[in-house]
C-alpha positions as CSV (number, residue, x, y, z in Angstrom):
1,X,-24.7,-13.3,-9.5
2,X,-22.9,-14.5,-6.5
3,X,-24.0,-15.0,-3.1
4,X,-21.6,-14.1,-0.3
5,X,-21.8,-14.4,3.9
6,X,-20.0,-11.5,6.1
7,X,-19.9,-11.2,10.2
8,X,-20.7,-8.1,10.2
9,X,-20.6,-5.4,13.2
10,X,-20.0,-6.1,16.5
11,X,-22.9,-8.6,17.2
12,X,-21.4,-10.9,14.7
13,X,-24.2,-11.2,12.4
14,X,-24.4,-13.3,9.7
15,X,-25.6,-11.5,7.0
16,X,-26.0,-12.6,3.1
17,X,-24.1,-10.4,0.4
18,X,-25.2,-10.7,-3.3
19,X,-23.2,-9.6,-5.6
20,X,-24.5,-8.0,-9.1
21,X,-23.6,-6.7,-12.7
22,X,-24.6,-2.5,-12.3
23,X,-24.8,-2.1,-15.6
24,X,-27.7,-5.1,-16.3
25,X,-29.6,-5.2,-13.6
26,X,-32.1,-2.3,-13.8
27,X,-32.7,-2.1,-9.5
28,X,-29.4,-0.3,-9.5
29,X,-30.7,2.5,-11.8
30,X,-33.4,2.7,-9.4
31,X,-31.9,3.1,-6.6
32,X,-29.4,5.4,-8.0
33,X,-32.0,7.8,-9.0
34,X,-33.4,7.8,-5.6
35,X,-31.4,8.3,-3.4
36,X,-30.1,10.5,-1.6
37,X,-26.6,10.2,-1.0
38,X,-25.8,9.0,-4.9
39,X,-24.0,10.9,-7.5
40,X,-22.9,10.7,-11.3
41,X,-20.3,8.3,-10.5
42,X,-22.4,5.5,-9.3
43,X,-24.4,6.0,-12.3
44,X,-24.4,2.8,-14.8
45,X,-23.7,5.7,-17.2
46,X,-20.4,6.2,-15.8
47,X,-19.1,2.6,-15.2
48,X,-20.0,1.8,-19.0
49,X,-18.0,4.8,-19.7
50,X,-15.2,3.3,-17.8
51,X,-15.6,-0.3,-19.2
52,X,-15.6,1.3,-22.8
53,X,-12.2,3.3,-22.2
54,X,-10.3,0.7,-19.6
55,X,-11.9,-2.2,-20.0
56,X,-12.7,-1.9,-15.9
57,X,-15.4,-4.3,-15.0
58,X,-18.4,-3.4,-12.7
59,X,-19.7,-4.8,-9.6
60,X,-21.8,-3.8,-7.2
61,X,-22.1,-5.2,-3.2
62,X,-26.1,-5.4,-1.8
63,X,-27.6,-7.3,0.8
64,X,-30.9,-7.5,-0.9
65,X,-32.1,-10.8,-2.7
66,X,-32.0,-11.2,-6.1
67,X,-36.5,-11.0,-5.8
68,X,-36.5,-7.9,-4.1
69,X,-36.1,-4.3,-4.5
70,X,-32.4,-2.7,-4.5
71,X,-32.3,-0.8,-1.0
72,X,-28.5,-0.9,-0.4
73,X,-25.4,-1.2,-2.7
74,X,-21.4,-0.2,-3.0
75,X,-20.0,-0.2,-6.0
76,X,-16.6,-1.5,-7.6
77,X,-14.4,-1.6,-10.5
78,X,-12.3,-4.3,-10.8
79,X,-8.6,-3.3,-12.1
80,X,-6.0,-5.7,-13.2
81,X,-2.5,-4.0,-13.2
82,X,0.5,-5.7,-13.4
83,X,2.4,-2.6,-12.3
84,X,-0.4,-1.7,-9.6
85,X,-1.7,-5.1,-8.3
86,X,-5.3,-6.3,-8.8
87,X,-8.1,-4.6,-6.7
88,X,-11.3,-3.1,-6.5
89,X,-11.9,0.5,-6.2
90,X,-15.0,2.6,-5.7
91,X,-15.2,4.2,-8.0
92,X,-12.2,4.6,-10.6
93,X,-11.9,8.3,-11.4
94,X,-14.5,9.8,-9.2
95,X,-14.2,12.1,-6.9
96,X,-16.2,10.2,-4.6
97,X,-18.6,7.4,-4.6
98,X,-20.6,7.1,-1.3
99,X,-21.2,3.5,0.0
100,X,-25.4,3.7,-0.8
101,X,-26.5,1.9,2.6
102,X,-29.0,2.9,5.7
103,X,-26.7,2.2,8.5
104,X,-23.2,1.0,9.5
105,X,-23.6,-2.0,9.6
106,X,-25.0,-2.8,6.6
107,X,-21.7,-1.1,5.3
108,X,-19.4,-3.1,7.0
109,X,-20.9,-6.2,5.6
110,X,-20.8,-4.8,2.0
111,X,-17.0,-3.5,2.4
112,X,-16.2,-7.6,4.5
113,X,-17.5,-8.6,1.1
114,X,-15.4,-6.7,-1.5
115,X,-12.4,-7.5,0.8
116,X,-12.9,-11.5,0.5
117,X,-13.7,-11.0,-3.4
118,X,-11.7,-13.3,-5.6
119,X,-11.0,-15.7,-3.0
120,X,-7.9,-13.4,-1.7
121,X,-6.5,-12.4,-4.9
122,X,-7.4,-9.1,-4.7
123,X,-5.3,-7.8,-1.8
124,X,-6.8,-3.8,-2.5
125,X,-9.7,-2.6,-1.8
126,X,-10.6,1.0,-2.2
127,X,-13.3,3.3,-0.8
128,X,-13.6,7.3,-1.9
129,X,-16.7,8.2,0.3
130,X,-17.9,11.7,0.3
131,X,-18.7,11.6,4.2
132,X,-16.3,12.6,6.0
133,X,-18.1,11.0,9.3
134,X,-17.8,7.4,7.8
135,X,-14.9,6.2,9.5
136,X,-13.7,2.8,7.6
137,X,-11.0,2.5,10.5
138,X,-10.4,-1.6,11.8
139,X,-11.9,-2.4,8.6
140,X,-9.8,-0.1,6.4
141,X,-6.7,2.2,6.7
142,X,-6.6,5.9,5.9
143,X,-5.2,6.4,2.6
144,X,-5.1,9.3,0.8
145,X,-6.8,12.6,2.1
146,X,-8.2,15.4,-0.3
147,X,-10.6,18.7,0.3
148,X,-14.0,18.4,-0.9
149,X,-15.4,22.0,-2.1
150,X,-19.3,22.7,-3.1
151,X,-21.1,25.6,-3.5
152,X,-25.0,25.9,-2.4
153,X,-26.9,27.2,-5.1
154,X,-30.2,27.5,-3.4
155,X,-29.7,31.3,-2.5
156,X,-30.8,33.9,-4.9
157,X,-28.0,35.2,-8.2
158,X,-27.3,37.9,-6.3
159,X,-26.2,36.6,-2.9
160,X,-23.8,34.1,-5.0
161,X,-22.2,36.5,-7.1
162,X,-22.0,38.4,-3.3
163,X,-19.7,35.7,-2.0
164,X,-17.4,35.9,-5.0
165,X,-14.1,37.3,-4.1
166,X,-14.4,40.8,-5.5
167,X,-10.7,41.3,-6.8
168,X,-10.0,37.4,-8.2
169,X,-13.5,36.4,-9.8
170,X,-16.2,39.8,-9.7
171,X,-13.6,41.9,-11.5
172,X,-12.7,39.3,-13.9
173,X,-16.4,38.7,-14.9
174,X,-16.8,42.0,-15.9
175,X,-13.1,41.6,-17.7
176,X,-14.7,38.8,-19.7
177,X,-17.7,40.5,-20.6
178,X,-15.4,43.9,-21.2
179,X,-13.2,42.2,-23.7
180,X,-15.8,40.5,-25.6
181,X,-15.3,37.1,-24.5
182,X,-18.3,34.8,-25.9
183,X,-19.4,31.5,-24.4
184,X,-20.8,28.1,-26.3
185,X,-22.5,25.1,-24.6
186,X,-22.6,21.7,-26.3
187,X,-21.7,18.2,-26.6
188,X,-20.6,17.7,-30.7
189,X,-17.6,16.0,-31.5
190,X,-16.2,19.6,-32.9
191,X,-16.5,20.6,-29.5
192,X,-15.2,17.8,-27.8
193,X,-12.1,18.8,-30.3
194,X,-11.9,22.1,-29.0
195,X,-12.0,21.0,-25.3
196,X,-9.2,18.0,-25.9
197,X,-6.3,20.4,-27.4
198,X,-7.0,22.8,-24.0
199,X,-6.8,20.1,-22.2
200,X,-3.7,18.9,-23.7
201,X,-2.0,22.5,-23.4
202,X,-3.1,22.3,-19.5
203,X,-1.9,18.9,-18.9
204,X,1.4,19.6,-20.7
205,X,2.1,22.7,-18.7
206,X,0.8,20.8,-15.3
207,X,3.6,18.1,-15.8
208,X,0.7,15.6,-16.1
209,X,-0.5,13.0,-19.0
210,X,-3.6,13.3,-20.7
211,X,-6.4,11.3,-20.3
212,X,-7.2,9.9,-23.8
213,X,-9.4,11.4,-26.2
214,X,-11.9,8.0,-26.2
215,X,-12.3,8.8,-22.4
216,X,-14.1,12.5,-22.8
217,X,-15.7,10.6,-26.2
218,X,-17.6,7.8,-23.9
219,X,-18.1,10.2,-21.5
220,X,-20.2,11.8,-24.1
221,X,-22.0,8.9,-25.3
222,X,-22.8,7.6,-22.6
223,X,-24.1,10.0,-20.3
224,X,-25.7,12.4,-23.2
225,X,-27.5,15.3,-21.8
226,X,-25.8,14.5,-18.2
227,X,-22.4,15.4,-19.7
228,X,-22.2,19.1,-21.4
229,X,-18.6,20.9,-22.4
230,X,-18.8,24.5,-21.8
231,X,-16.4,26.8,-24.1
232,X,-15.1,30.3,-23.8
233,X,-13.8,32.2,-26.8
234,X,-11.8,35.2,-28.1
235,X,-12.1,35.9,-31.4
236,X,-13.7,32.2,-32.1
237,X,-10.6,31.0,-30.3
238,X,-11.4,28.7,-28.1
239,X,-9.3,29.8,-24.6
240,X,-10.7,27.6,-21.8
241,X,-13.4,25.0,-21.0
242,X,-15.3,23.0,-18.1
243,X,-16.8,19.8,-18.7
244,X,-19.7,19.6,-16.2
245,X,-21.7,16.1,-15.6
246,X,-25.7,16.2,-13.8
247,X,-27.0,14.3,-11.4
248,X,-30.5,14.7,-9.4
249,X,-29.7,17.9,-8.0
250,X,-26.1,18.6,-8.3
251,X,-24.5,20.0,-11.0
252,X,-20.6,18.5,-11.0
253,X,-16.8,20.6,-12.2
254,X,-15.4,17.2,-13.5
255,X,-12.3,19.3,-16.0
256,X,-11.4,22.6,-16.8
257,X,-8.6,23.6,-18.9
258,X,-7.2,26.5,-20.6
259,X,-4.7,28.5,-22.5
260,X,-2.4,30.4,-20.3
261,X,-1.8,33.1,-23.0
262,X,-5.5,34.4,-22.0
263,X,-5.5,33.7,-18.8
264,X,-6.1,37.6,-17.9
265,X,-8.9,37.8,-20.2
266,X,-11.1,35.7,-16.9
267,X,-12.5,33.3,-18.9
268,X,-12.6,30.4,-16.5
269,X,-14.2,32.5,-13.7
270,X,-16.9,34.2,-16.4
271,X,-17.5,29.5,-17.2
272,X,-18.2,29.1,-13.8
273,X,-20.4,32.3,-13.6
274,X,-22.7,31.0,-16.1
275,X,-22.5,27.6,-15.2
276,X,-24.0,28.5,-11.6
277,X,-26.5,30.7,-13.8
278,X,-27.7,28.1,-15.9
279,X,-28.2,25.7,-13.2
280,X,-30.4,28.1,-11.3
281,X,-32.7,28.0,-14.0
282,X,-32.7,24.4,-13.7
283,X,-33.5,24.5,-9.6
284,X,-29.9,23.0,-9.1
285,X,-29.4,23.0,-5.5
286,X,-25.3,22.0,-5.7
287,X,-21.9,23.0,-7.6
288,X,-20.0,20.2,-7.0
289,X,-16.0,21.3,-7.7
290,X,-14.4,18.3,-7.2
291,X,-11.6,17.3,-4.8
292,X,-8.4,19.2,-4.4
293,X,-5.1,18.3,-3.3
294,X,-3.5,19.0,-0.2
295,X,-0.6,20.8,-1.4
296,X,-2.5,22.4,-4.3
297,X,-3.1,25.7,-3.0
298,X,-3.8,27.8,-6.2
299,X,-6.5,25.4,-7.1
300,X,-8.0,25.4,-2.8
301,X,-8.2,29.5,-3.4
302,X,-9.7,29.2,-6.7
303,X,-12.6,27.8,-5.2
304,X,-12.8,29.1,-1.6
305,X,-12.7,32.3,-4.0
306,X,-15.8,31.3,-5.8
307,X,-17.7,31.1,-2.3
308,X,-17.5,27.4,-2.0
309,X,-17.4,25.2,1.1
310,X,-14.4,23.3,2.1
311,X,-14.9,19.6,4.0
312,X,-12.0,16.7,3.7
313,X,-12.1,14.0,1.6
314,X,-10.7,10.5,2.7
315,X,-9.6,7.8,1.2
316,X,-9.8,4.5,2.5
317,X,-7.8,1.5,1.4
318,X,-7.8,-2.5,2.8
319,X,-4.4,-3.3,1.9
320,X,-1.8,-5.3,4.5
321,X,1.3,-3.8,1.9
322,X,2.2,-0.7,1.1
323,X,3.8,-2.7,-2.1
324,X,1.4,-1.3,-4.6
325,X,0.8,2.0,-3.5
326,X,4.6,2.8,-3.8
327,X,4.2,1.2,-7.5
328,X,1.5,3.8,-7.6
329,X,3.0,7.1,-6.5
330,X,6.7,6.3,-8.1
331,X,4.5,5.7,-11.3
332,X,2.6,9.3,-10.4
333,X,6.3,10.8,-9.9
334,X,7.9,9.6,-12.9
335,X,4.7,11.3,-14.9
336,X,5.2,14.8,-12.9
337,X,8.7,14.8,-13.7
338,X,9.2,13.6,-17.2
339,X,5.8,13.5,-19.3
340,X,5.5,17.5,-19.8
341,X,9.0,17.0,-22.1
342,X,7.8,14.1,-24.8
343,X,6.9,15.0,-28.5
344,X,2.6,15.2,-29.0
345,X,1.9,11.6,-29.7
346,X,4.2,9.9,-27.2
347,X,2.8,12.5,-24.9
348,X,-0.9,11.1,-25.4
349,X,0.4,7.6,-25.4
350,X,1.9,8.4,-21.9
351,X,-1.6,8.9,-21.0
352,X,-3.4,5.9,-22.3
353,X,-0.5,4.2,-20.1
354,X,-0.7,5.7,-17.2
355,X,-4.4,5.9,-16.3
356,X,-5.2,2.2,-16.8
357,X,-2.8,1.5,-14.2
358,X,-3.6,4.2,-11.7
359,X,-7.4,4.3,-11.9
């Protein structure tokens, strides 16, 4: 544990900043469960799964004393990249992980402490928030912006299914159920086969590498019951999947992937049909779809087609250089342009590459 000091806000307050191991110290589980603003991806669930895979290391910011309860708390991985730079970002491969703190200020001093971590080595620091109203700006820079989308599952079945697009997800759920199309929940390893070799077929015809196999494994392991795969069949064949993850009251799209040859069977709308059902019968309040990027437009009207709410999704980064992030995206572009044409292993191999660089 390390004990840090930050001026933080205006009023120039010193303020003491601990910092501790997430995945040891049980307050974070606490507070985690409890409150309101966390998700999946500050769970210590996840960040072993990340440690397991990439070898990222946790930490977590609070400004409350080793003796007392957790009440505040960011949370970090800390990458080492030759290509990328060292730095800590919150959280690697979430969608977004909300600083977990009662006011602003108690923000800033958590952030002014990951920024003098490692005694100035680590030149990046990286914040994915989920609020669009936090605004990092003097302490951070915009980096990268996204679209949020959720869906509020607290109506009934039937106003839901009412805000589906009629043409693009209604008629194909009746498609599905026309043509036969069966559907299998689960978490076994023959499963997790089933989901990897659609995801490879996805990623391939995406231009993107694949995450590796151990990733979706750990993911498994970890998290247990908070981490289902949900499979759509024709025939037995397996011809898309979701992997969803559960936290509190939110129910999160973390992948999907598919076959394109079956594409017109609606498969992936008739997933996220009974997806929403199943997580009525659990009192769900939330569909969290993930974030979207700016240019992708198919994937925006996928979901605004499913009913969903739209809100942005910023980025924030610390960094005086742009020297890394041009590593990053020239890493990103030489993926999109060149990874769809390699042979099957080098094509996973891109994969284990590429994502313990880019995080």
């Amino acid at each position: 544990m390390t004990l840090r000091h930050s001026n933080a806000g205006s009023r120039k307050l010193r303020m003491r900043v601990y910092e501790i191991n997430p995945e040891t110290d049980r307050r974070w589980r606490v507070l985690v469960e409890s409150h309101p603003r966390a998700s999946i991806f500050h769970t210590a669930e996840w960040l072993e799964a990340l440690r397991r895979t990439y070898g990222y290391i946790a930490t977590v910011f609070t400004t409350s004393a080793p003796e007392d309860p957790l009440t505040n708390g960011v949370a970090f991985c800390r990458l080492n990249s030759w290509l990328t730079g060292s730095k800590l970002v919150s959280i690697p491969f979430s969608d977004h992980c909300e600083p977990l703190a009662h006011n602003e200020e108690d923000v800033t001093a958590l952030i002014s402490a990951a920024r003098t971590s490692g005694a100035g080595k680590l030149k990046n620091v990286e914040i994915r928030p989920r609020r669009s109203d936090l605004t990092l700006q003097g302490v951070f820079r915009l980096d990268r912006q996204h679209y949020l989308h959720f869906l509020d599952l607290r109506p009934s079945l039937g106003e839901i299914y009412l805000r589906f697009h009629k043409d693009c997800i209604q008629r194909k759920i009746r498609r599905a159920d026309r043509e036969g199309v069966t559907l299998e929940r689960g978490n076994s390893d023959s499963i997790l086969q089933e989901f990897y070799q659609l995801l490879l077929l996805t990623r391939r015809r995406h231009g993107l590498p694949p995450q590796p196999l151990a990733w979706f494994r750990n993911i498994l392991q970890c998290l247990r019951s908070r981490a289902t795969i949900h499979i759509a069949r024709m025939n037995g064949r397996p011809i898309a999947s979701i992997l969803t993850l559960h936290h509190q009251q939110t129910v999160v799209y973390k992948y999907g992937c598919s076959d394109a040859r079956f594409h017109n069977l609606g498969a992936m709308p008739r997933l996220f049909w009974q997806i929403i059902q199943e997580a009525k019968c659990e009192q769900l309040q939330e569909l969290d779809l993930g974030r979207s990027e700016l240019g992708n437009e198919g994937l925006i009207r996928f979901k605004d087609h499913l009913g969903a709410t739209m809100t942005p999704l910023n980025y924030w980064r610390s960094s005086e250089t742009m020297k890394n992030r041009a590593n990053t995206d020239l890493l990103r572009l030489i993926s999109k342009n060149f990874v769809s044409y390699l042979p099957d292993g080098f094509f996973r191999l891109a994969g284990e590459v590429f994502y313990r660089h880019v995080g």
